[in-house]
N, C-alpha and C positions, 0 to 999 in steps of 0.2 A: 367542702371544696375551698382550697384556696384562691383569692383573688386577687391580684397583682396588682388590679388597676389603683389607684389612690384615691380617696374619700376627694370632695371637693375643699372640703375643708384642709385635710392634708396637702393638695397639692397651693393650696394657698400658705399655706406655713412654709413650704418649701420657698416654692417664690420668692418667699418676704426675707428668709432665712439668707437665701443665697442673694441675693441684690444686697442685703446690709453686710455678708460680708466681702461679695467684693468693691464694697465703696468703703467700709469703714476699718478690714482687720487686712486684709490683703494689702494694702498700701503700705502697712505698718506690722508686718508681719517680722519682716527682715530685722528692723529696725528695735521687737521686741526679741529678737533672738541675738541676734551681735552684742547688745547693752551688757555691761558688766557690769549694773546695778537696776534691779528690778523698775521698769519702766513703771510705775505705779498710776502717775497722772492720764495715764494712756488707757489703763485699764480700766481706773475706774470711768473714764470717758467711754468705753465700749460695755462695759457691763451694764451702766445707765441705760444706754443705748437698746439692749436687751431687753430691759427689765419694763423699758416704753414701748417696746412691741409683744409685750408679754410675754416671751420667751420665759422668763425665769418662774413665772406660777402656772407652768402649761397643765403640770399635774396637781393642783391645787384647784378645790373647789371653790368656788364662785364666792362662799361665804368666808372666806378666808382672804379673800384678793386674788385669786387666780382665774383660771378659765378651765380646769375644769375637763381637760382633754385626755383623749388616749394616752396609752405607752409608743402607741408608733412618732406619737409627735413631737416627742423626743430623741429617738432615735433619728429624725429627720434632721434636726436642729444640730444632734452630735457629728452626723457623715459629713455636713456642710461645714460644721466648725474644723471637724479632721482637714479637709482639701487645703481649710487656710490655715490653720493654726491648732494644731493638737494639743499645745500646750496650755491653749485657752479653752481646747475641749476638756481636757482635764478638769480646769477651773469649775467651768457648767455644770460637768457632772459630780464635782462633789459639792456644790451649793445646792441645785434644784431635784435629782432625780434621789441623790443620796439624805442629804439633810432636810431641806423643806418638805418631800416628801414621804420617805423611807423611816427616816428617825421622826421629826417631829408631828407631820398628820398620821403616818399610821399606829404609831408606838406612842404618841404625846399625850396628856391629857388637855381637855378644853383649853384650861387655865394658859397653859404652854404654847397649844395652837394661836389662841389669839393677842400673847404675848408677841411673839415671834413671826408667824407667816405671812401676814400683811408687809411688813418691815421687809422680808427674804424677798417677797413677790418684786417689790420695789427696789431693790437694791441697795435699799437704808442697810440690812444686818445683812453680811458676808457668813455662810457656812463650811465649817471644816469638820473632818470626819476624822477623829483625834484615835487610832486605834495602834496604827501598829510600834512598834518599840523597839530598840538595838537589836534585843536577843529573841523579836517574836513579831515573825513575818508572817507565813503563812503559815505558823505554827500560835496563835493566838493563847493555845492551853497555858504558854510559859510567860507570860505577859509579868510584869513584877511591881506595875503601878498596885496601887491600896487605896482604897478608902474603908475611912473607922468614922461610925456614928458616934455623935456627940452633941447632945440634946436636940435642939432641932435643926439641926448643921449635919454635914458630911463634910471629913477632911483628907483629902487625898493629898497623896503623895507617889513621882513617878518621873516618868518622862516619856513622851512621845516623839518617833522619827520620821523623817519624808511624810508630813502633814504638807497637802497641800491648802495653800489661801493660808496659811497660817499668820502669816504677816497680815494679811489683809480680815480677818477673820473679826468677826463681832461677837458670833457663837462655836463654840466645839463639843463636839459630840466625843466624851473618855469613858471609853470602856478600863472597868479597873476591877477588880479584886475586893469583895463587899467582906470584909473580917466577921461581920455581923451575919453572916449564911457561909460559914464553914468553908473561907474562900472559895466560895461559888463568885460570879463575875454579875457586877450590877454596871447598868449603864448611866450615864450622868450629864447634861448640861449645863455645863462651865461658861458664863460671860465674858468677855475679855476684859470687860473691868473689875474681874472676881480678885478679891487679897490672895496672893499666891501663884499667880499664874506668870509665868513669863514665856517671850519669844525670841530662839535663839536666830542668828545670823541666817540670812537667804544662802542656800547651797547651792555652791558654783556645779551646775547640775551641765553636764553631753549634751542634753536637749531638753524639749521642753520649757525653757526660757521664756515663755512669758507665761508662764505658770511660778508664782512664789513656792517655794516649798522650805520649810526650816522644821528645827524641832520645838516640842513645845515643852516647858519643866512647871510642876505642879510642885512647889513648894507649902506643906501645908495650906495648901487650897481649901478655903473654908467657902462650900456652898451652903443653899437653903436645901431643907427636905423636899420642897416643891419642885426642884430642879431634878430630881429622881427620874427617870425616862423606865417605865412599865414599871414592872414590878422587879421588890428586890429579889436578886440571884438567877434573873432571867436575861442576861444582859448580854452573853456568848450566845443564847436563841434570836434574840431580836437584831445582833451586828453581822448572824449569817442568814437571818429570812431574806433578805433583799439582796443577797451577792449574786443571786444569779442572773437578774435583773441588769445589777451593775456589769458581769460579761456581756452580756448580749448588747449594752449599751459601749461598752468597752470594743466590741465587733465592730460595731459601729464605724468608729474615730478609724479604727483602722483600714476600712473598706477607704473613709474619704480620704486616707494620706494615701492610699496603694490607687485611686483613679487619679488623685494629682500629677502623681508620680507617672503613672500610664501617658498622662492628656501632654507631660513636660516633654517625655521620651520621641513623641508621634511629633510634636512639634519641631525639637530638636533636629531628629530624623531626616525631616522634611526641609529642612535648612541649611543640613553641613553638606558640603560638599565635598567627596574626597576620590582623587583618581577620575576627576569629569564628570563624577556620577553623586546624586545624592546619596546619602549611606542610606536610605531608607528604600531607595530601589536594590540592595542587598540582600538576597533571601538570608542569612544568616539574620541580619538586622528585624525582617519579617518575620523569622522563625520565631525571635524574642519575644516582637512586640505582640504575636497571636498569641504566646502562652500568658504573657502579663496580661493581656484583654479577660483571659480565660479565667487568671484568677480571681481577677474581681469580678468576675459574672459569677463567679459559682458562688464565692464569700458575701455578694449582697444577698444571693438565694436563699444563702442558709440561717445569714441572720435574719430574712423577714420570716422565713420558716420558723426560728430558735423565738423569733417576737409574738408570731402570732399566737404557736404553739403555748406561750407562757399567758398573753393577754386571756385567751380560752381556760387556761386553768385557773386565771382570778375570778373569771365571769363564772366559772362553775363550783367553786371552791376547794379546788384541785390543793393538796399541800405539799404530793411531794414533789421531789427538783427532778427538773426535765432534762435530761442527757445532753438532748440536744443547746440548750446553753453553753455546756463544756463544750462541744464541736464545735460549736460555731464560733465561737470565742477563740479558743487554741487555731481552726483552722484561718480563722484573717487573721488573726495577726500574724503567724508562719508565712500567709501569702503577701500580706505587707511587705513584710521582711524580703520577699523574694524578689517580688513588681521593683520595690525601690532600689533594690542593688543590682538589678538589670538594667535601671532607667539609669545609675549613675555609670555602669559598662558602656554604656549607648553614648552618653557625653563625653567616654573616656576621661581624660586629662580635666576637663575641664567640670567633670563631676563632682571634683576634691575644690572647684572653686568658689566659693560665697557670695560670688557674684550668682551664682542657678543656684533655685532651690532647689534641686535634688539634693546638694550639700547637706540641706538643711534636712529635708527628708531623711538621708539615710540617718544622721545622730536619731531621730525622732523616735526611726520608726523601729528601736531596738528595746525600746520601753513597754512596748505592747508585750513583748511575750515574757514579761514578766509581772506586769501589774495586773491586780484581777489575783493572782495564783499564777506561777509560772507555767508556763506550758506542760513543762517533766511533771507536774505536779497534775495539772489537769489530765495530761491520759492516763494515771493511774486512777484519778478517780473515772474517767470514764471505763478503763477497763473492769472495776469493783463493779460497776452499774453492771456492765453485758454478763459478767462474773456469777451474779446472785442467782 
């Protein structure tokens, strides 16, 4: 049976989650979206911030510096970061859910884990998730980065694009092309002080703005063997064991920008006045704001469903991927998209203005249905799933 209600523990993370960010990212939210140069000093003051409430080692056991908790307790953390700042959701979930624990405790060896996950827990080493490339987005097979053994080195060469944290990054996680296994794909951990690596320019990016994102160029990049992540020519299995993970955390962001979006619209609503009458005593205006309520009722449903559903299949040793990550994933961000450009209808005129976030929302929330896998791309593989 499923149960709705929240652990005591959960509904404490929440709590904590939501009071820190409306004291500390909501005040500064605007302010890291308008900046025409990555607000850095700000972030790393909010990421600190995180990392002292343990947010950042939520899935990291205890012996590593973390605490040690569910998958829901990040999901908690993502919906609350979506409402204020999706671009800093981004950030989250490619340092904690993706690298600290995806790449390095599940895939890493000892050596690696306690190089590394103390540092991530705290906020000392920033993580980036170094995979996609010009010509190989959600088609990874065409990826054209290398790496060639060379005694006990690995030297790649390449380039990676829309790397988020890149600028800010301590570690990167490069999936590349191992020459040494019959270009099969080996995974790899690059330091940011490794010979060879560089960080191209912050990309004047529609939204998400306080999220850094640049590309990153591996110029004969000479790493150690020790920095190998699994084994070699295993390295396209272990950067998609954890994708479905990352939609359902991806669902997430998106539920919390489509109830922001809801809570702006009802306020709004409630305040204009047009013709004598508030526009919220308008059954047209009512009609919207029931279907936007609706949406996001149904899209938190399916992601605690898409969550718990996946939590059960780790507790049992379940391997293969659950359908339901693709729906739920494809169906909030679709509803995002929808809530948000009704909320910015509802403010008309004044929707296009920067002074309301729904401004800011709509740029946002047009990212969702392509990151993760775009949409067009996930109902096909849901229709393969129903197909079989």
């Amino acid at each position: 049976m499923l149960d709705f209600e929240l652990s005591n523990e959960l509904k404490m993370i929440k709590e904590a989650i939501r009071t820190y960010c409306d004291k500390e990212i909501k005040p500064v939210a605007a302010i890291l979206d308008q900046s025409q140069e990555f607000q850095e000093e700000i972030f790393n003051h909010i990421f600190k911030g995180l990392a002292e409430l343990g947010f950042l080692g939520l899935l990291v056991p205890e012996e590593y510096g973390g605490s040690g908790s569910d998958f829901f307790s990040v999901a908690i953390v993502l919906e609350e970061l979506g409402k204020v700042s999706p671009g800093f959701g981004f950030s989250y979930l490619a340092h904690t859910p993706v690298m600290a624990y995806s790449n390095i405790f599940v895939n890493g060896t000892e050596e690696q884990r306690q190089k590394y996950l103390r540092a991530m827990c705290r906020g000392e080493i920033i993580g980036a998730n170094a995979v996609t490339e010009p010509d190989a987005g959600s088609d990874l097979f065409n990826i054209k980065t290398r790496a060639e053994e060379q005694g006990e080195y690995f030297i790649i060469n390449g380039s990676k694009t829309f790397i988020t944290n890149a600028r800010i990054a301590g570690v990167f996680y490069v999936l590349a092309k191992d020459e040494g296994t019959e270009n099969r794909m080996s995974g790899f951990l690059v330091d940011r002080d490794s010979d060879g690596i560089s960080i191209g320019e912050d990309m004047d990016k529609c939204g998400y703005r306080a999220s850094p994102t640049s590309q990153v160029f591996l110029e004969d990049c000479r790493i150690s063997k020790k920095n190998l992540l699994g084994k070699r020519g295993d390295g396209l299995r272990l950067t998609l064991s954890e994708i479905e993970l990352q939609r359902i955390y991806l669902a997430h962001i998106a539920t919390g920008l489509a109830e922001a979006a809801l809570e702006e619209a009802i306020k709004y609503a409630k305040g204009r006045i047009q013709f004598g009458h508030r526009i919220a005593d308008y059954q047209m205006i009512q009609s919207m704001l029931a279907d936007m309520a609706t949406n996001v009722e149904v899209a938190k449903t399916m992601n605690y469903r898409a969550m718990w559903d996946y939590q059960k299949a780790r507790e049992t040793g379940k391997k293969e991927s659950s359908i339901l990550a693709l729906m739920a994933k494809r169906f909030a961000s679709s509803s995002c998209l929808s809530v948000v450009l009704d909320a910015v209808q509802i403010h008309g005129s004044y929707g296009f203005i920067k002074e309301y976030p729904v401004e800011r929302y709509y740029r946002d929330a047009k990212l969702l249905d392509i990151a993760g896998g775009t949409n067009e791309m996930l109902k096909l593989s849901i229709a393969r799933i129903l197909l079989k």
